[in-house]
C-alpha positions, 0 to 999 in steps of 0.5 A, a space after each residue: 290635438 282633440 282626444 275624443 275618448 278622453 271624457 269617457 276615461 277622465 271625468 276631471 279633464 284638468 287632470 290630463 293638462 297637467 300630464 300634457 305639459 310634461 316632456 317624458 312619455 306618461 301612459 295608464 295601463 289597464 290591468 283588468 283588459 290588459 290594455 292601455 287606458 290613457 297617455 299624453 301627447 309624449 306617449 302618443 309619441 314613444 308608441 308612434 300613434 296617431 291618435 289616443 283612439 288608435 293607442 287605445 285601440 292597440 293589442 297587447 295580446 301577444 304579452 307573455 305571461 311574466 309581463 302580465 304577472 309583473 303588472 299584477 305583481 307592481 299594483 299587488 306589492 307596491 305601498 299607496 304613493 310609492 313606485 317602481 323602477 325598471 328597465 323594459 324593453 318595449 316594441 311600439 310597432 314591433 320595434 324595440 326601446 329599451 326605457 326605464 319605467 316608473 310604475 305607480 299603483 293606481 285606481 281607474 273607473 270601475 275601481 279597476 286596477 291600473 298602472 300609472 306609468 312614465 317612460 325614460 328612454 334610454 339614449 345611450 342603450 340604444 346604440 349598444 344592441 348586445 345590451 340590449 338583448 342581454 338585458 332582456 334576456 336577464 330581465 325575462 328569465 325564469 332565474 332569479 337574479 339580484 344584484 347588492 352593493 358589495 360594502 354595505 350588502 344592500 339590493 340594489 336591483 332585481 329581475 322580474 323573476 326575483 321580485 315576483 318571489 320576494 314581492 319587494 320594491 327595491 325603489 322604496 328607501 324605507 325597504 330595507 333589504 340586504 344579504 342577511 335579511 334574505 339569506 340569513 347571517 351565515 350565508 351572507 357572512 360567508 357570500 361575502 367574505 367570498 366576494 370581497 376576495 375576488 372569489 365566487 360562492 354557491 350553496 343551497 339556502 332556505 330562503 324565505 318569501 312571502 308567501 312560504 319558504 323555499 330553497 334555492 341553490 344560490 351563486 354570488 360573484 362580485 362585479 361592478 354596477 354598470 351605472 356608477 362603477 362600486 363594486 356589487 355582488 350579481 346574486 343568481 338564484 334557481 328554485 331547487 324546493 322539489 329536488 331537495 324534497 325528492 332528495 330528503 324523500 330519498 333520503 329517509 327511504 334510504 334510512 328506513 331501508 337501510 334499517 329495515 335490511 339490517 332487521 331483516 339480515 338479523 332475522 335471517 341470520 338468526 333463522 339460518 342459525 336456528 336451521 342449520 342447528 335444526 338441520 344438524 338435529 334432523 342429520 343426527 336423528 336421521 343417521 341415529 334411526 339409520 343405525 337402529 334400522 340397520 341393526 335392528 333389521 340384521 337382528 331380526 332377519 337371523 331368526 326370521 329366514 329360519 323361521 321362514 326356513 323352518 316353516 317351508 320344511 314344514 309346509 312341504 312335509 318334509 319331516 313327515 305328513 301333518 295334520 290339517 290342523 298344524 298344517 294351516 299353523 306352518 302356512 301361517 307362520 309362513 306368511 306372517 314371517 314372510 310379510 315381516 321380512 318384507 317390511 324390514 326389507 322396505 325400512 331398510 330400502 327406504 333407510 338407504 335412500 334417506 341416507 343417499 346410500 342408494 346408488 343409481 347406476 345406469 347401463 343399457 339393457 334388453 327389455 326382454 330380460 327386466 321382463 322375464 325378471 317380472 314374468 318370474 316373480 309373479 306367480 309367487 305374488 299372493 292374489 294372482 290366482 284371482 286376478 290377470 296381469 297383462 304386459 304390453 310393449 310398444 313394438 319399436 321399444 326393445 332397449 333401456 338404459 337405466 338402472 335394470 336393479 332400480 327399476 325392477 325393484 319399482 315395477 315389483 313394487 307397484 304391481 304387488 300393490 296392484 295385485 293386493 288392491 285388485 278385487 276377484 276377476 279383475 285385472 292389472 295392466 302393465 304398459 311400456 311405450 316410448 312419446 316423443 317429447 316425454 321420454 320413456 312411459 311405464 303405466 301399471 293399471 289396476 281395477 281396484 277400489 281407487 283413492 280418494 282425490 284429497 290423498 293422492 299426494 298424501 300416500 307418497 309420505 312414507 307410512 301413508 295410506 288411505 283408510 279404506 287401504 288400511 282397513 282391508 289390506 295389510 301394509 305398511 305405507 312404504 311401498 309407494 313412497 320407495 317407488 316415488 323416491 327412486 324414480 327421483 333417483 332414476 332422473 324420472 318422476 312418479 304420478 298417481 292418477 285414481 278414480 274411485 271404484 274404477 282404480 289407480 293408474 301409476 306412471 313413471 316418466 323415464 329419460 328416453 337416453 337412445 344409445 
């Protein structure tokens, strides 16, 4: 038989004599094209071609990924003049042959890389197909397995998996690799101590390779090499090097979360601690200002109504007529006494309402009767002879059920405050009307000077007010900070809309509790 392509791969053709008188099925394999470059007659045979041309024409595309790297790995790993001894499973026209393959290192032209390969097929395999498959399917799987002599911990074999992680020939008797070498003395100690009793072993091991560290979870149980019988330790080994990361990772999350609560609980119970003293102190201050107030007021009150008492006797000239003169003095003291009285009244409304003595107690009532109450206490209001209050009611509306002594207070008031910002010839509107969705809608309207937009939140403090307000009328800056608190108190809310120079709208939004 003539092997036309032989010149153009072979330039020493002496060299292809020697390998035509062997028996044993020798092949070149290409690693750069992937394809085989050379074989013997006994290799034209094991592949059932018909020809070198057609051998070296046969696609071996379809060769995965762990077979192309295990080629790589044997011309990378292997010394100069050594070899390499596995169990394959080929597929020489789709049929599989299980055969023990000594693979060498080897140069061909082009300085290529190649693979000198020789081939025993193993006759007695073939007759057990389960053997087969379970050695293709240790041999091809992603889990590292190994296998060592149980006396003397040596390696005997290892899958293609175990070798492209360690890159080590185990064929190679100057290779000395054994338990302790590749899992270190306690591990090995242990594993075997394990095995020699009949028992399995498994733990997470940092192992070391070539190339870096990693760890694998590692699982040894005894056995026997099916070739000569001694006793052996099957070693399985699966990478857990991201698993062990993620769980130091989390780990260390745990840590630092863990201190950071118990800083952030001692933080919190300390400023818990430093709230409840300051809530004690604002509780203390608080029932100590009440107390003053309360006094105080009931002190102040006594004198004031017979100051009151005694000026509208004088005012009224019941004692006899009075001089214009001291007539101006009785109106004065009058006033003054009355806006006094006014303010203690407030500081001791507001006094009941920090303190939750201010009790909402809600009936049903005509609204005919808040107004009358209204209609009643306007013409003593200082400023309503130079200005027009008008009331406006929806007609359907003509019952409320709230507090009547709450809401009258608000109502009084916030139309005095209108009145008293309301310039000549103005007017103030009070409106009351019922929205679906919203509840029951009380507006008092005046045509004052309006508050600027930045203290439209700042005049519901009590002792706010804006400046203008304070420069041209007396007050105290309670009035609206009352109302706010009782509609609060009342299950409503209270809201300020102001335009300058146009005026102020005041809006309670009441509960519309139909019963």
């Amino acid at each position: 038989m003539s092997y036309p392509l032989a010149n153009y791969h072979f330039r020493d053709r002496t060299r292809l004599d020697v390998f035509e008188l062997l028996r044993t099925p020798v092949w070149i394999f290409d690693i750069t094209n992937h394809a085989i470059w050379w074989g013997n007659r006994a290799a034209l045979d094991f592949w059932q071609a018909s020809s070198l041309d057609e051998l070296l024409a046969r696609d071996f595309s379809s060769d995965s990924d762990m077979v192309r790297n295990r080629l790589r790995q044997v011309v990378d790993s292997t010394p100069p003049g050594q070899h390499v001894t596995e169990a394959w499973t080929l597929y020489p026209h789709g049929n599989p042959a299980v055969v023990t393959l000594d693979m060498s290192p080897i140069r061909i032209e082009g300085n290529r890389d190649g693979v000198l390969i020789e081939g025993h097929v193993q006759l007695d395999m073939i007759r057990d197909p389960d053997a087969i498959r379970l050695l293709e399917a240790a041999r091809n799987t992603p889990m590292l397995v190994s296998t060592f002599g149980l006396v003397d911990g040596r390696i005997r074999t290892q899958n293609t998996a175990a070798a492209g992680v360690y890159g080590l020939n185990t064929s190679d008797p100057t290779n000395i690799v054994d338990l302790e070498s590749r899992y270190g003395n306690l591990v090995a100690a242990s594993l075997l101590e394990c095995c020699r009793n009949r028992r399995f072993f498994e733990c997470d091991a940092y192992v070391s390779s070539p190339t870096v560290g990693r760890w694998h979870h590692v699982d040894a149980r005894p056995g026997r090499d099916p070739v000569n019988g001694d006793l052996v330790v099957v070693v399985t080994e699966e990478d857990i090097t991201m698993q062990v990361a993620a769980w130091q990772q989390l780990e260390n999350m745990n840590r630092t979360l863990e201190t950071r609560v118990q800083s952030r609980t001692k933080e919190l119970v300390e400023i818990t601690q430093r709230a409840r003293e300051s809530q004690q102190k604002e509780i203390e201050a608080s029932r100590a200002k009440s107390n003053f107030l309360a006094n105080m007021s009931h002190e102040l009150r006594t004198p004031l109504n017979a100051i009151i008492g005694f000026s509208d006797l004088m005012r009224s000239a019941f004692f006899g007529p009075l001089e214009n003169r001291y007539q101006e003095y009785a109106d004065h003291i009058h006033r003054s006494a009355d806006y006094l009285l006014k303010l203690i009244n407030d500081l001791l409304d507001l006094s009941r309402i920090e303190a939750g003595k201010t009790r909402c107690e809600p009936a049903l009532f005509e609204l005919r009767q808040l107004l009358d109450e209204l209609t009643s206490f306007l013409p003593g209001q200082s400023g309503t002879d130079r200005c027009t209050v008008n009331i406006h009611v929806d007609p359907d509306l003509h019952q409320l059920y709230t507090d009547r002594r709450i809401l009258s207070q608000i109502l009084i008031n916030l139309i005095a405050n209108a009145i008293k910002f309301t310039p000549v010839a103005g007017h103030v509107d009070l409106l009351f009307k019922r929205e679906e969705g919203l509840g029951i809608i009380i507006e008092v309207k005046d045509t004052g000077a309006g508050i600027p937009p930045e203290d439209l939140d700042r005049v519901l403090h009590p002792y706010e007010q804006t400046d203008s307000a304070t420069i041209a009328n007396n007050g105290t800056g309670l009035g609206l900070s009352i109302v706010n608190r009782l509609s609060i108190l009342l299950g409503g809310r209270f809201e300020l809309e102001s335009e300058i120079e146009c005026g102020t709208t005041a809006r309670i939004t009441l509960p519309d509790d139909q019963r």
